[in-house]
PDB file of N, CA, C and O in Angstrom:
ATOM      1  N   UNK A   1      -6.660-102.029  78.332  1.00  0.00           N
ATOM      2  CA  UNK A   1      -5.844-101.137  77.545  1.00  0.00           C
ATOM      3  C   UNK A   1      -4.669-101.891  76.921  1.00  0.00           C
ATOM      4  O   UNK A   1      -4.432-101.795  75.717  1.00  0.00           O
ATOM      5  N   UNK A   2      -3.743-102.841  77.965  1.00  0.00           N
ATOM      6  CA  UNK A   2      -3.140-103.437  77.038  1.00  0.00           C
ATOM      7  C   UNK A   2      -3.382-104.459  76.228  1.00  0.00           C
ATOM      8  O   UNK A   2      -2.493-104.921  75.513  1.00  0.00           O
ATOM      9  N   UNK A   3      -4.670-104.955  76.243  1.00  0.00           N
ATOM     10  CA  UNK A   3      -4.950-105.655  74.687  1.00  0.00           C
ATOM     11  C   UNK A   3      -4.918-105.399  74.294  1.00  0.00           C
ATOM     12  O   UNK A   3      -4.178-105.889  73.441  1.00  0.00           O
ATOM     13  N   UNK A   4      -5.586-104.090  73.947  1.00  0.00           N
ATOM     14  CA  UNK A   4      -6.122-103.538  72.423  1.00  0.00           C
ATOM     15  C   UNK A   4      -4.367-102.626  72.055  1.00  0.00           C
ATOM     16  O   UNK A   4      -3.814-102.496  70.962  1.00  0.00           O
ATOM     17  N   UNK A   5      -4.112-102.364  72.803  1.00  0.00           N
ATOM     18  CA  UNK A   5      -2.053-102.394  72.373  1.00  0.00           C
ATOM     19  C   UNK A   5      -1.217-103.369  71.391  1.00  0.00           C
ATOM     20  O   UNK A   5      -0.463-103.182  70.436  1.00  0.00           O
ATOM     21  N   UNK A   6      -1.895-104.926  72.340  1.00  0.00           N
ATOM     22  CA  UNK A   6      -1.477-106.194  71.365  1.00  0.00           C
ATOM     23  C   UNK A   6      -1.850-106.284  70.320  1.00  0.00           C
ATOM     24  O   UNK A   6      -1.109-106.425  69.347  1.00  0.00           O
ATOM     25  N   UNK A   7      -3.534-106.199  70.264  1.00  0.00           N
ATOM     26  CA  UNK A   7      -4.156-106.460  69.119  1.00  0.00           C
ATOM     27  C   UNK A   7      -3.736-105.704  67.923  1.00  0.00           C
ATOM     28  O   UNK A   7      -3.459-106.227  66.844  1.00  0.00           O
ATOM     29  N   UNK A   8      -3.704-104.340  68.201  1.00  0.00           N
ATOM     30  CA  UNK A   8      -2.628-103.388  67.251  1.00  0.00           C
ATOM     31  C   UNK A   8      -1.771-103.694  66.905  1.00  0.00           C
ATOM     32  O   UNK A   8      -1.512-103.613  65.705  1.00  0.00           O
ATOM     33  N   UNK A   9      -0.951-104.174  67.765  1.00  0.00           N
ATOM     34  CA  UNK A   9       0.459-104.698  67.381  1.00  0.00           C
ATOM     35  C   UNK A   9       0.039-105.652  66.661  1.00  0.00           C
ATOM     36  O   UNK A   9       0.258-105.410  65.474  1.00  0.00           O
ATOM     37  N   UNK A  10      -0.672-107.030  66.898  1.00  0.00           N
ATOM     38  CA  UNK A  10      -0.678-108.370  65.698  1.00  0.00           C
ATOM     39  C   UNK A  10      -0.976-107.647  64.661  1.00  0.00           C
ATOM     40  O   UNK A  10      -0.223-108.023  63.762  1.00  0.00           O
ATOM     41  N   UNK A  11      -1.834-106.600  64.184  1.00  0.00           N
ATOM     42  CA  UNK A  11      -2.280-106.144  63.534  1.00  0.00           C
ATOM     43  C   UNK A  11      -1.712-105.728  62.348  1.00  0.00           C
ATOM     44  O   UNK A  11      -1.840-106.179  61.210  1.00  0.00           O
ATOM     45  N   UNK A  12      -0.914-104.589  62.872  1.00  0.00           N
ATOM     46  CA  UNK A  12       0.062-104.319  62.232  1.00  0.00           C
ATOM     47  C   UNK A  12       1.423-105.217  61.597  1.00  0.00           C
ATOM     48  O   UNK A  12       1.994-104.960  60.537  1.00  0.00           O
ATOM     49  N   UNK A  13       1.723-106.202  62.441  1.00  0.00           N
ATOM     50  CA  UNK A  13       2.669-107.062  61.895  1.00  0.00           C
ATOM     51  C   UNK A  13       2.085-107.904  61.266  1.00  0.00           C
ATOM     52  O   UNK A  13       2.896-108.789  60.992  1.00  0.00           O
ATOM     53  N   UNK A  14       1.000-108.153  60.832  1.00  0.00           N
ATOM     54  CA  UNK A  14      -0.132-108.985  59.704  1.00  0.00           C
ATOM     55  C   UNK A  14       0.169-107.827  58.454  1.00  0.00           C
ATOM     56  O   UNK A  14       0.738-108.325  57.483  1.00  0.00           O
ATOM     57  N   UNK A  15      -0.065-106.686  58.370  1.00  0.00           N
ATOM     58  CA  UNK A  15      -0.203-105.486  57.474  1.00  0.00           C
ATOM     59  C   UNK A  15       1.089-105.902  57.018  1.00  0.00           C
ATOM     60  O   UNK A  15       1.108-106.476  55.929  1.00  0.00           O
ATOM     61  N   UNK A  16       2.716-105.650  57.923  1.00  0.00           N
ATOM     62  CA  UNK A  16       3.918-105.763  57.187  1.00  0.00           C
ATOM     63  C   UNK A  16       4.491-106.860  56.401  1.00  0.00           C
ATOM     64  O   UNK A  16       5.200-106.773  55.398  1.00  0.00           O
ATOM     65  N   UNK A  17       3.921-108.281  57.232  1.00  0.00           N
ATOM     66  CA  UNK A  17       4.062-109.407  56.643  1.00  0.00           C
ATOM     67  C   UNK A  17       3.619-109.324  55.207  1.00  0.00           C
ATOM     68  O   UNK A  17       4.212-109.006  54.176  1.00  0.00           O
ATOM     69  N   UNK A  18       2.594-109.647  55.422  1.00  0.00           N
ATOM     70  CA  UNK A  18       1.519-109.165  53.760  1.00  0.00           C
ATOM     71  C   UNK A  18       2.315-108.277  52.688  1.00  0.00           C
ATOM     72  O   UNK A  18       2.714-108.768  51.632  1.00  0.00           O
ATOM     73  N   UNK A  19       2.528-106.857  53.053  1.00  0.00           N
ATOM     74  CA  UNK A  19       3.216-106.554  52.199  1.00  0.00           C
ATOM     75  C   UNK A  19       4.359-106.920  51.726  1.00  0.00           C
ATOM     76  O   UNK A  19       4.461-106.972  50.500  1.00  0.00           O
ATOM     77  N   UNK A  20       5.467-107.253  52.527  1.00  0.00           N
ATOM     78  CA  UNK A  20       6.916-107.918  51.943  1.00  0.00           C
ATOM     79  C   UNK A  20       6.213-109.324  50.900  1.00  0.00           C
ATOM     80  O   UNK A  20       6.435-109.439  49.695  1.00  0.00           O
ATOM     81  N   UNK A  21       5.703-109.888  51.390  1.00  0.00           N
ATOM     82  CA  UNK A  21       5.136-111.413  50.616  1.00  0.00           C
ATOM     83  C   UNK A  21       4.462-110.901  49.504  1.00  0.00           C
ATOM     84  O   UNK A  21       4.609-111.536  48.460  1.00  0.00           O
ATOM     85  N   UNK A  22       3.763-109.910  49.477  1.00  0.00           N
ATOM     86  CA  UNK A  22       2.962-109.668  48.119  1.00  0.00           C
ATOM     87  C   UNK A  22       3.917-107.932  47.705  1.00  0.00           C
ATOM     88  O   UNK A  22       3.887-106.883  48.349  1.00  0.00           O
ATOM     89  N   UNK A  23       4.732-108.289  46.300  1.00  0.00           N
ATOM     90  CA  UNK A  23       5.813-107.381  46.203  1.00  0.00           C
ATOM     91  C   UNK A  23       4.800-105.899  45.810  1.00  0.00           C
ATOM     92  O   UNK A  23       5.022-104.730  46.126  1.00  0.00           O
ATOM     93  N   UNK A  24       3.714-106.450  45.060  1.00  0.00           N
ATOM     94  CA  UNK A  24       3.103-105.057  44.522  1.00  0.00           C
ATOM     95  C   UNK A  24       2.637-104.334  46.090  1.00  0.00           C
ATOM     96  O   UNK A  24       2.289-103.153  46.070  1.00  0.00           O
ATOM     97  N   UNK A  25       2.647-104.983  47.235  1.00  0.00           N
ATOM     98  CA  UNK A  25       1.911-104.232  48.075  1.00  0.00           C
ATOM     99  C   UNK A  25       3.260-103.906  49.102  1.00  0.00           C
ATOM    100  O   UNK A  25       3.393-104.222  50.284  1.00  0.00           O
ATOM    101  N   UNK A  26       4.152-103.200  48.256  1.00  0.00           N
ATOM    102  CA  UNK A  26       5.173-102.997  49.618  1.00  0.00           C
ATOM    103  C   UNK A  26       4.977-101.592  50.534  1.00  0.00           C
ATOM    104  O   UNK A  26       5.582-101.347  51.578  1.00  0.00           O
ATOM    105  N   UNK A  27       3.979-100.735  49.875  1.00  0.00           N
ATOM    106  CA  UNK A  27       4.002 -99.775  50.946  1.00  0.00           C
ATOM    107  C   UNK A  27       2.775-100.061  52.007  1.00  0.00           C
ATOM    108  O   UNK A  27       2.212 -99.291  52.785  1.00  0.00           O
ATOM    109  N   UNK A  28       2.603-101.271  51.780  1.00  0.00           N
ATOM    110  CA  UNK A  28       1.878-101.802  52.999  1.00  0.00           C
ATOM    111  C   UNK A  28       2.483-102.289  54.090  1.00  0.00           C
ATOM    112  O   UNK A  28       2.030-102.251  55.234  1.00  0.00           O
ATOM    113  N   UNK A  29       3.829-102.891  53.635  1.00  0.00           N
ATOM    114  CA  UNK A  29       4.507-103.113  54.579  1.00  0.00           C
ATOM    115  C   UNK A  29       5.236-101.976  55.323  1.00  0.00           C
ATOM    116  O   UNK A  29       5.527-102.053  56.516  1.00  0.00           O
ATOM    117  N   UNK A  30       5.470-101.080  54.659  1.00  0.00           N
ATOM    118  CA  UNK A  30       5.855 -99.953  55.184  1.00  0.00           C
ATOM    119  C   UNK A  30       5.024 -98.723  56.284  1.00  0.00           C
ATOM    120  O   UNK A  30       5.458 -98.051  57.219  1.00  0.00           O
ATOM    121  N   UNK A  31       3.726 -98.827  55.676  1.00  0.00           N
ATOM    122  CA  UNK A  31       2.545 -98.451  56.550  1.00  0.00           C
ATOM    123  C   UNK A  31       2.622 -99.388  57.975  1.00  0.00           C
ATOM    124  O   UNK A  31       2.831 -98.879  59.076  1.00  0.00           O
ATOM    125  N   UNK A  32       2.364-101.218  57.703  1.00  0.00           N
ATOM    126  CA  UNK A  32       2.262-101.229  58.579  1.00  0.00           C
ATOM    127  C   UNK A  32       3.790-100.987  59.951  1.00  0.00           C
ATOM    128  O   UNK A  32       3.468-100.708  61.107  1.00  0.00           O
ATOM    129  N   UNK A  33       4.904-101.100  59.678  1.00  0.00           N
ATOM    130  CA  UNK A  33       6.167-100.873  60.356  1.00  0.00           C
ATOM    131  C   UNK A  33       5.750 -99.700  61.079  1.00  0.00           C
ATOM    132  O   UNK A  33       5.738 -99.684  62.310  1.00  0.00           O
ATOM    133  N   UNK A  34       5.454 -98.850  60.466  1.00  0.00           N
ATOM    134  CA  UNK A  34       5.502 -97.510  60.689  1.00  0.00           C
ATOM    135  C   UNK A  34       4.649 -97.561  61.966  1.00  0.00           C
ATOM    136  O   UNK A  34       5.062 -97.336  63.104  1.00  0.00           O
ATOM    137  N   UNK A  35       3.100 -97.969  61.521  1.00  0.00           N
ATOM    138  CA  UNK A  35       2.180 -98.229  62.470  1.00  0.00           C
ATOM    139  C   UNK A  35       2.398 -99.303  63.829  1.00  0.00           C
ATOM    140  O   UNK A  35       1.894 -99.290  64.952  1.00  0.00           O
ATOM    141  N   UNK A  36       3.146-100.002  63.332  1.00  0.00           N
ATOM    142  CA  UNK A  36       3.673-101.006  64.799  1.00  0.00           C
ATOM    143  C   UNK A  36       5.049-100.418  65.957  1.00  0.00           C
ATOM    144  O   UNK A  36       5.213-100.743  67.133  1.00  0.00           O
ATOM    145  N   UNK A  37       6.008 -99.330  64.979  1.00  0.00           N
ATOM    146  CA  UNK A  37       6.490 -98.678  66.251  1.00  0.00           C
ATOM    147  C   UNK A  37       5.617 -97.578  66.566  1.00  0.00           C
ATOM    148  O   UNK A  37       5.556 -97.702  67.790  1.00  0.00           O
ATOM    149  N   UNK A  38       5.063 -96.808  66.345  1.00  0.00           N
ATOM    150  CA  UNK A  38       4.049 -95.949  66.740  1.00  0.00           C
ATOM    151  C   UNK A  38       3.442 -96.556  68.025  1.00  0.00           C
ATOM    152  O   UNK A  38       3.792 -96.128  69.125  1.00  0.00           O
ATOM    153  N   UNK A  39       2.524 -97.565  67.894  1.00  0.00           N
ATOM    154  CA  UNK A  39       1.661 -98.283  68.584  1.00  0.00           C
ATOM    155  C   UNK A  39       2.774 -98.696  69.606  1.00  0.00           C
ATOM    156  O   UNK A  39       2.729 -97.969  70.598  1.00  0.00           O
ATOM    157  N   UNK A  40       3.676 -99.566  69.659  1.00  0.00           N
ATOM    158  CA  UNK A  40       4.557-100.004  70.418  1.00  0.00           C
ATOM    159  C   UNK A  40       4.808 -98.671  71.194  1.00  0.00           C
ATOM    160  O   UNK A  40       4.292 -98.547  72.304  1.00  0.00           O
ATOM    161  N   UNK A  41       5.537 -97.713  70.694  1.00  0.00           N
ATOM    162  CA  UNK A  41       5.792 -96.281  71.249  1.00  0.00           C
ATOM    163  C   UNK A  41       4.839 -96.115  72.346  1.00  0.00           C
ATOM    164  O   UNK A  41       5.061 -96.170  73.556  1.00  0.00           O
ATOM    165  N   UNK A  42       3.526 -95.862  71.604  1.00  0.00           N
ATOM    166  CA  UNK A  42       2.517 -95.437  72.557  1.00  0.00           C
ATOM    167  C   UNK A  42       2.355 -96.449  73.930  1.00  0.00           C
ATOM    168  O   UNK A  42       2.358 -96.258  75.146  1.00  0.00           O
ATOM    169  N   UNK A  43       2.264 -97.213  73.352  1.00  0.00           N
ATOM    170  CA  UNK A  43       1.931 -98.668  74.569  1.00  0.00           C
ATOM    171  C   UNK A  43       2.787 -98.406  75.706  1.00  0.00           C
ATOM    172  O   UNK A  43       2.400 -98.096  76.833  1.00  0.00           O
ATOM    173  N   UNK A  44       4.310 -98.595  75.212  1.00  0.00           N
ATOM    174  CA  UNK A  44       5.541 -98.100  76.477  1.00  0.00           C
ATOM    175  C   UNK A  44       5.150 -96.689  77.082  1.00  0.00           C
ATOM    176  O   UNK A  44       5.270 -96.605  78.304  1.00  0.00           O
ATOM    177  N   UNK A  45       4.853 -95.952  76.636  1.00  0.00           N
ATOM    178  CA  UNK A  45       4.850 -94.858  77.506  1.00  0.00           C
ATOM    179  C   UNK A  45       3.726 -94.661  78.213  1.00  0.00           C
ATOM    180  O   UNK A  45       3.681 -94.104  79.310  1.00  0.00           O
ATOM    181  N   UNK A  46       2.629 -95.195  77.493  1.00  0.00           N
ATOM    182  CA  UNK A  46       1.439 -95.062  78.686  1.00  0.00           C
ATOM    183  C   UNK A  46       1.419 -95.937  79.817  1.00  0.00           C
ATOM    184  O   UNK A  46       0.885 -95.614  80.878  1.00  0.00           O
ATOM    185  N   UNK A  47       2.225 -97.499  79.540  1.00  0.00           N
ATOM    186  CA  UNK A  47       2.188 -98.342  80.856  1.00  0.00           C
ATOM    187  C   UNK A  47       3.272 -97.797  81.401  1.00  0.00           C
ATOM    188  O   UNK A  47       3.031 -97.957  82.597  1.00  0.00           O
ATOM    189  N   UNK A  48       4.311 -97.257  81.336  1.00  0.00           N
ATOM    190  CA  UNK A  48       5.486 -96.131  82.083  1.00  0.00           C
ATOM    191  C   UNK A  48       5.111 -95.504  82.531  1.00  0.00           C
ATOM    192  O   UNK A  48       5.512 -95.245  83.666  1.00  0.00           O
ATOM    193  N   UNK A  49       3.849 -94.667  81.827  1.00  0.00           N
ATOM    194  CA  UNK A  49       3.523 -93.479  83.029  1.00  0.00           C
ATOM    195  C   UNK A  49       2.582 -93.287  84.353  1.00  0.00           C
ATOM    196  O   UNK A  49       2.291 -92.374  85.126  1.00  0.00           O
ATOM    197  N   UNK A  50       2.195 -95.016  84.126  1.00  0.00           N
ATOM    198  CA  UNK A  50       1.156 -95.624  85.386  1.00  0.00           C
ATOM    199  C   UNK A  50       1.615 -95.614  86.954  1.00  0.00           C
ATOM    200  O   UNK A  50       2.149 -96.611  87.440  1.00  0.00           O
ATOM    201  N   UNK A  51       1.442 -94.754  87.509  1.00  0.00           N
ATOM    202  CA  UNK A  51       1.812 -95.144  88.755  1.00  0.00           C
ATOM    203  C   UNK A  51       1.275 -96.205  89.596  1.00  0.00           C
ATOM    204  O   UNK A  51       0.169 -96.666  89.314  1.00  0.00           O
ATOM    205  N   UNK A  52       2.046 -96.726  90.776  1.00  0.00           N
ATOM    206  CA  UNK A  52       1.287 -97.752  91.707  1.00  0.00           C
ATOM    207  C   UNK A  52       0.653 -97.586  92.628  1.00  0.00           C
ATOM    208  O   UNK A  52       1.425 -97.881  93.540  1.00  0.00           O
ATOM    209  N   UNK A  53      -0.492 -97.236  93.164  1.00  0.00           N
ATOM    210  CA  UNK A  53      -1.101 -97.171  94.324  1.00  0.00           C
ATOM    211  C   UNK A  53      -1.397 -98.185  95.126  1.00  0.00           C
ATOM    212  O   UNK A  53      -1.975 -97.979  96.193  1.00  0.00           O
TER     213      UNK A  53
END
C-alpha cells in the first residue's frame, strides 16, 4: 500500500514539474499539485489509522 502511495506521489510531481517547464501546459501543473496533496493526504491518514498488533 505504501508504494503505490509513492508511486503516486513521483507521479504526480513528474505531472507538476512538466507543467511549470512547458508554459502552455500549466494547468498540468496545477492538476498535478492538486493530485500530490490529495494523495499525500490520503497516504497520512491511512498509515495513521493503522493500529499495532
Amino acid at each position: 500500500m505504501l508504494s503505490l502511495v509513492i508511486i503516486l506521489l513521483i507521479i504526480w510531481l513528474v505531472l507538476a514539474i512538466l507543467g511549470f517547464v512547458i508554459k502552455s501546459l500549466l494547468w498540468l501543473a496545477v492538476v498535478g499539485i492538486i493530485l500530490f496533496v490529495i494523495t499525500a493526504l490520503w497516504g497520512f491518514i491511512r498509515r495513521g489509522g493503522r493500529t499495532k498488533s
